[in-house]
Chimera marker file (.cmm) of the C-alpha trace (Angstrom):
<marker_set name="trace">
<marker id="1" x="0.000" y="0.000" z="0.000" r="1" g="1" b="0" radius="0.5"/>
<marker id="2" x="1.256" y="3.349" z="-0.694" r="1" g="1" b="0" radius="0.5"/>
<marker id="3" x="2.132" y="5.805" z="1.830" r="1" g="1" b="0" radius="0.5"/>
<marker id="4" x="-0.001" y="9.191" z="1.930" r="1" g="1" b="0" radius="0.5"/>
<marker id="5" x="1.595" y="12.216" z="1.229" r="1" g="1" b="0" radius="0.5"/>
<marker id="6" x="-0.587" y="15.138" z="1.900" r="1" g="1" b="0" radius="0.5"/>
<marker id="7" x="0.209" y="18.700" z="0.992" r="1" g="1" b="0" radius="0.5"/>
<marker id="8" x="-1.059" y="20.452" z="4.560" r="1" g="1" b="0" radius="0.5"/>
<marker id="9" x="-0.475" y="23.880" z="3.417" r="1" g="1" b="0" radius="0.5"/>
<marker id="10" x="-2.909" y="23.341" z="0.484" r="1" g="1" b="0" radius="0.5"/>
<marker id="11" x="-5.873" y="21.743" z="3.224" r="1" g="1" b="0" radius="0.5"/>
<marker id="12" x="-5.160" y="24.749" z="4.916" r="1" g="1" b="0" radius="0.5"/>
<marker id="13" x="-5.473" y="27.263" z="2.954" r="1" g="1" b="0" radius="0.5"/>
<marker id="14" x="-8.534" y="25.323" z="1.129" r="1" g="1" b="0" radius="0.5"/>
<marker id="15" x="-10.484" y="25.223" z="5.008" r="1" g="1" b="0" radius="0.5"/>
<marker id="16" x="-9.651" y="28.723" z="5.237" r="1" g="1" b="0" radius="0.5"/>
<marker id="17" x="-10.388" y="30.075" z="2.032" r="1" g="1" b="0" radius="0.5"/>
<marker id="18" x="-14.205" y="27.922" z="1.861" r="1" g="1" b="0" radius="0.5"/>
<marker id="19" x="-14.107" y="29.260" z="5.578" r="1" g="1" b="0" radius="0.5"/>
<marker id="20" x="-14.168" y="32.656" z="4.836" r="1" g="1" b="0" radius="0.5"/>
<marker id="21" x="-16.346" y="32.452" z="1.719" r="1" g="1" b="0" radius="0.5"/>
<marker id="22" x="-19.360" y="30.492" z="3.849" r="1" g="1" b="0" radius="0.5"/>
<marker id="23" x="-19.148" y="32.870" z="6.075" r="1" g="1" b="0" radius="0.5"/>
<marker id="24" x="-19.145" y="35.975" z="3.809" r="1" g="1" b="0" radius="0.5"/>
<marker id="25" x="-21.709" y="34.670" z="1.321" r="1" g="1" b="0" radius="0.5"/>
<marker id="26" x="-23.791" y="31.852" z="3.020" r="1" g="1" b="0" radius="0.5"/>
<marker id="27" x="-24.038" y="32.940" z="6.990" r="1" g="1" b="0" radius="0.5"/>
<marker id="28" x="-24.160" y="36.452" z="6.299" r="1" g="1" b="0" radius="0.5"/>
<marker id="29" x="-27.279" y="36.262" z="3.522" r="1" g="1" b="0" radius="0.5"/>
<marker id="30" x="-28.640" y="33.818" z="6.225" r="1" g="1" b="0" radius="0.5"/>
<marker id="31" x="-28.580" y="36.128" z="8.520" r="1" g="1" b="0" radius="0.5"/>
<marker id="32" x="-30.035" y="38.590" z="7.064" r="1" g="1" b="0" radius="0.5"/>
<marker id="33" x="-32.924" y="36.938" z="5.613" r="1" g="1" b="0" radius="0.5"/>
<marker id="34" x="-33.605" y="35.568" z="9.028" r="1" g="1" b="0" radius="0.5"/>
<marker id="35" x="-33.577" y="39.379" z="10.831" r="1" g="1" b="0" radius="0.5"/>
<marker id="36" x="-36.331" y="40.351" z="8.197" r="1" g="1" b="0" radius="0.5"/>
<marker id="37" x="-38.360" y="37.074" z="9.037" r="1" g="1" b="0" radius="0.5"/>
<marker id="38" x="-37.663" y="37.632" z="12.463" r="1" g="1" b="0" radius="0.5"/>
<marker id="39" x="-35.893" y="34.116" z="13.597" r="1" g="1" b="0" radius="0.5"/>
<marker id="40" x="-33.544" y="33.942" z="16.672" r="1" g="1" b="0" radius="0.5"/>
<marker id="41" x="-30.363" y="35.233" z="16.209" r="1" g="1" b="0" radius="0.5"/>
<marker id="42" x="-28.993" y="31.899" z="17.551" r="1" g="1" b="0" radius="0.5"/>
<marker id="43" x="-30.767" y="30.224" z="15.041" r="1" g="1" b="0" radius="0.5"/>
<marker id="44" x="-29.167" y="31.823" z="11.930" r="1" g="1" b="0" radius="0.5"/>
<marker id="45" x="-25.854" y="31.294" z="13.640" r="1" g="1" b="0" radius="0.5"/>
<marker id="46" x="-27.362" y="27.298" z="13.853" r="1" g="1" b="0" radius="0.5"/>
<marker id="47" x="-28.090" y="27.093" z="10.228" r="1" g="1" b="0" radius="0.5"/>
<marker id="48" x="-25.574" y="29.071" z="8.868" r="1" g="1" b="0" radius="0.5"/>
<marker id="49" x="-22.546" y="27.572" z="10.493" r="1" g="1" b="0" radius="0.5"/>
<marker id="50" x="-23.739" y="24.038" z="9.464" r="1" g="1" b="0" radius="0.5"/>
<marker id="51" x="-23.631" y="25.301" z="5.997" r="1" g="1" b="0" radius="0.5"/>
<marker id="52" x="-19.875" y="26.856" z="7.170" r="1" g="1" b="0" radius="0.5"/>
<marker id="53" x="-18.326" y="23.907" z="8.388" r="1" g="1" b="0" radius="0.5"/>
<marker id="54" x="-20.212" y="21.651" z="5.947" r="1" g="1" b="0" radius="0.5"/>
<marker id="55" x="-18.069" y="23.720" z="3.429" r="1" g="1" b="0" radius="0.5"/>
<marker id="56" x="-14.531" y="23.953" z="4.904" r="1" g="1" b="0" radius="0.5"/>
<marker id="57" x="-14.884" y="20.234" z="5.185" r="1" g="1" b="0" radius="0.5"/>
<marker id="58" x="-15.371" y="20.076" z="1.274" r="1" g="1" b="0" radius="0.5"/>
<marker id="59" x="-12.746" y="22.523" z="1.207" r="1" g="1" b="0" radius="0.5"/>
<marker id="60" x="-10.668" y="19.480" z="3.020" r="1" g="1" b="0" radius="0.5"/>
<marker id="61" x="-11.208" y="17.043" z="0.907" r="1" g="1" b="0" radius="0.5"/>
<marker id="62" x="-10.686" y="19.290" z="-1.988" r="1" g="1" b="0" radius="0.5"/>
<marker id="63" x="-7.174" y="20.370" z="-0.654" r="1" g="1" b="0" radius="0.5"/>
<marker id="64" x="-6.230" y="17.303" z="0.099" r="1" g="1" b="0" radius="0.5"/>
<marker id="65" x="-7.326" y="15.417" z="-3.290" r="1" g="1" b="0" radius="0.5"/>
<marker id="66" x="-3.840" y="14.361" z="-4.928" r="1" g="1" b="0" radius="0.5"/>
<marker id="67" x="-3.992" y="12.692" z="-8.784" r="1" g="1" b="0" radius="0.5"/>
<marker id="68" x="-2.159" y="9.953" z="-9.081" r="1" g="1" b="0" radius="0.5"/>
<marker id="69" x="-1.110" y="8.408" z="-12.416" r="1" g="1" b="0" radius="0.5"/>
<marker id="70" x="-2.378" y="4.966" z="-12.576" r="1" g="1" b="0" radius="0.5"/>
<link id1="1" id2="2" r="1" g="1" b="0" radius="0.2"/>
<link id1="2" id2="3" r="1" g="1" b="0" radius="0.2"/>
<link id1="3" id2="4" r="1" g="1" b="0" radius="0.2"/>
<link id1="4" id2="5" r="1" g="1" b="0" radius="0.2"/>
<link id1="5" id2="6" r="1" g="1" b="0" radius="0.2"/>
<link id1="6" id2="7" r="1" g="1" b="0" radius="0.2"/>
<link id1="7" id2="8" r="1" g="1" b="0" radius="0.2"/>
<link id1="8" id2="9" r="1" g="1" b="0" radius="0.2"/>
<link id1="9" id2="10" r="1" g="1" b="0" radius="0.2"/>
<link id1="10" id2="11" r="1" g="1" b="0" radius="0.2"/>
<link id1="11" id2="12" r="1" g="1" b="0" radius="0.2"/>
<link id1="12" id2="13" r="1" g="1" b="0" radius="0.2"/>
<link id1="13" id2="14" r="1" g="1" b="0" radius="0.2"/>
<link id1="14" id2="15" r="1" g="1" b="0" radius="0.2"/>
<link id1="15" id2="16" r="1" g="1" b="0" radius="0.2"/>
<link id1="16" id2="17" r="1" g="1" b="0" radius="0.2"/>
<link id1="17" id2="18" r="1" g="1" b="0" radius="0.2"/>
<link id1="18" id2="19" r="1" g="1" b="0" radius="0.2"/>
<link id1="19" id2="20" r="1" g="1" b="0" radius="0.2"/>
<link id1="20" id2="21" r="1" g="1" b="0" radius="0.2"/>
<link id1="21" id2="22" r="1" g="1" b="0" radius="0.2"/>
<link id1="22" id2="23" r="1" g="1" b="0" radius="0.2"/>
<link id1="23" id2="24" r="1" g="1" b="0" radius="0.2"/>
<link id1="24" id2="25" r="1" g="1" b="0" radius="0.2"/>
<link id1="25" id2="26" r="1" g="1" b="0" radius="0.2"/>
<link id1="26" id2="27" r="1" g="1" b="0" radius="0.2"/>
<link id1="27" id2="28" r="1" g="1" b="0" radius="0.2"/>
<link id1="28" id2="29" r="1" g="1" b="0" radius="0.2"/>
<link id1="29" id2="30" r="1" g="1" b="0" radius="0.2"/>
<link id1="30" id2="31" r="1" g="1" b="0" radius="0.2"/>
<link id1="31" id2="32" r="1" g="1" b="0" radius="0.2"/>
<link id1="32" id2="33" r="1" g="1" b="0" radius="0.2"/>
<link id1="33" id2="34" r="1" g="1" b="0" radius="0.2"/>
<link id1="34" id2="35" r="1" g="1" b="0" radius="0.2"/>
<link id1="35" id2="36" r="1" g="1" b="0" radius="0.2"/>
<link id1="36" id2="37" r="1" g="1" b="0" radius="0.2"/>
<link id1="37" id2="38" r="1" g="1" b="0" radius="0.2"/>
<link id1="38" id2="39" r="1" g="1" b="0" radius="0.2"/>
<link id1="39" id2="40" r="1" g="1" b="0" radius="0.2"/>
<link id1="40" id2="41" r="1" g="1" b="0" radius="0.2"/>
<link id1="41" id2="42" r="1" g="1" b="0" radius="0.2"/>
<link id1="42" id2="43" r="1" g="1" b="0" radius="0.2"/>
<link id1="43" id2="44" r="1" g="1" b="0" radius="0.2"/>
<link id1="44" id2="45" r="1" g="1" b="0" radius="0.2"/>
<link id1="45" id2="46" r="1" g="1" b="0" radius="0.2"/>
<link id1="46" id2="47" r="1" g="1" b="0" radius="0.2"/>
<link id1="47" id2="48" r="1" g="1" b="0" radius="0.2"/>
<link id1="48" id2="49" r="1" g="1" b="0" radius="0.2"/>
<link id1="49" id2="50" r="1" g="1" b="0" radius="0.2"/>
<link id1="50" id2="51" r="1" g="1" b="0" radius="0.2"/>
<link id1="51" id2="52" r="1" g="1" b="0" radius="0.2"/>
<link id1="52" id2="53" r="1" g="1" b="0" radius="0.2"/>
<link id1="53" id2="54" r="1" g="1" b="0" radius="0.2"/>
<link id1="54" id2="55" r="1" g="1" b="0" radius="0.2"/>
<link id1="55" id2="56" r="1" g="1" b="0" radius="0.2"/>
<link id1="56" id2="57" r="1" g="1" b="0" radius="0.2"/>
<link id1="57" id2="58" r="1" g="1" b="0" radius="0.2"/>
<link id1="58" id2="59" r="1" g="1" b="0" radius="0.2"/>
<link id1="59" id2="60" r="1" g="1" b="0" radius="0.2"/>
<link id1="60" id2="61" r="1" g="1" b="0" radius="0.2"/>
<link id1="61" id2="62" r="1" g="1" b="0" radius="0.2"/>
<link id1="62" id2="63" r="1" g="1" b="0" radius="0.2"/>
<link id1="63" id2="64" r="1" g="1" b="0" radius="0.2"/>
<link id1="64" id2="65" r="1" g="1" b="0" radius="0.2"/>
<link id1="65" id2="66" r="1" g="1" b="0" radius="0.2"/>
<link id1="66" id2="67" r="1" g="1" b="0" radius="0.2"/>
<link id1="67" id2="68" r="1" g="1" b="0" radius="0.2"/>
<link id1="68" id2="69" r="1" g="1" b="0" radius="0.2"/>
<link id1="69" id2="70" r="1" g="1" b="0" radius="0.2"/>
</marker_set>
């Protein structure tokens, strides 16, 4: 079996960058929507950091993802 050689600087800055864009784009516009329908404020901070971490995961795997000639 072959050993696994990930590139940590390239998870990292993947997690960070899908980080920052959830939060800009998906927990922001989540919040808002929710202080015109008048939700709790914890739960836009519920939904939208699912969403968050559900992307900086992806942002994980995608950093991590190596191609490997067959």
């Amino acid at each position: 079996m072959k050993e696994l050689k990930i590139n940590h600087f390239a998870v990292l800055v993947a997690v960070v960058l899908q980080f920052v864009l959830g939060f800009s784009f998906v927990l922001l516009s989540i919040m808002t929507s929710g202080m015109f329908a008048k939700d709790p404020y914890g739960l836009a901070w519920i939904t939208g950091g699912f969403t968050t971490v559900g992307l900086a995961v992806g942002g994980a795997v995608l950093g991590a993802w190596k191609k490997y000639k067959t």
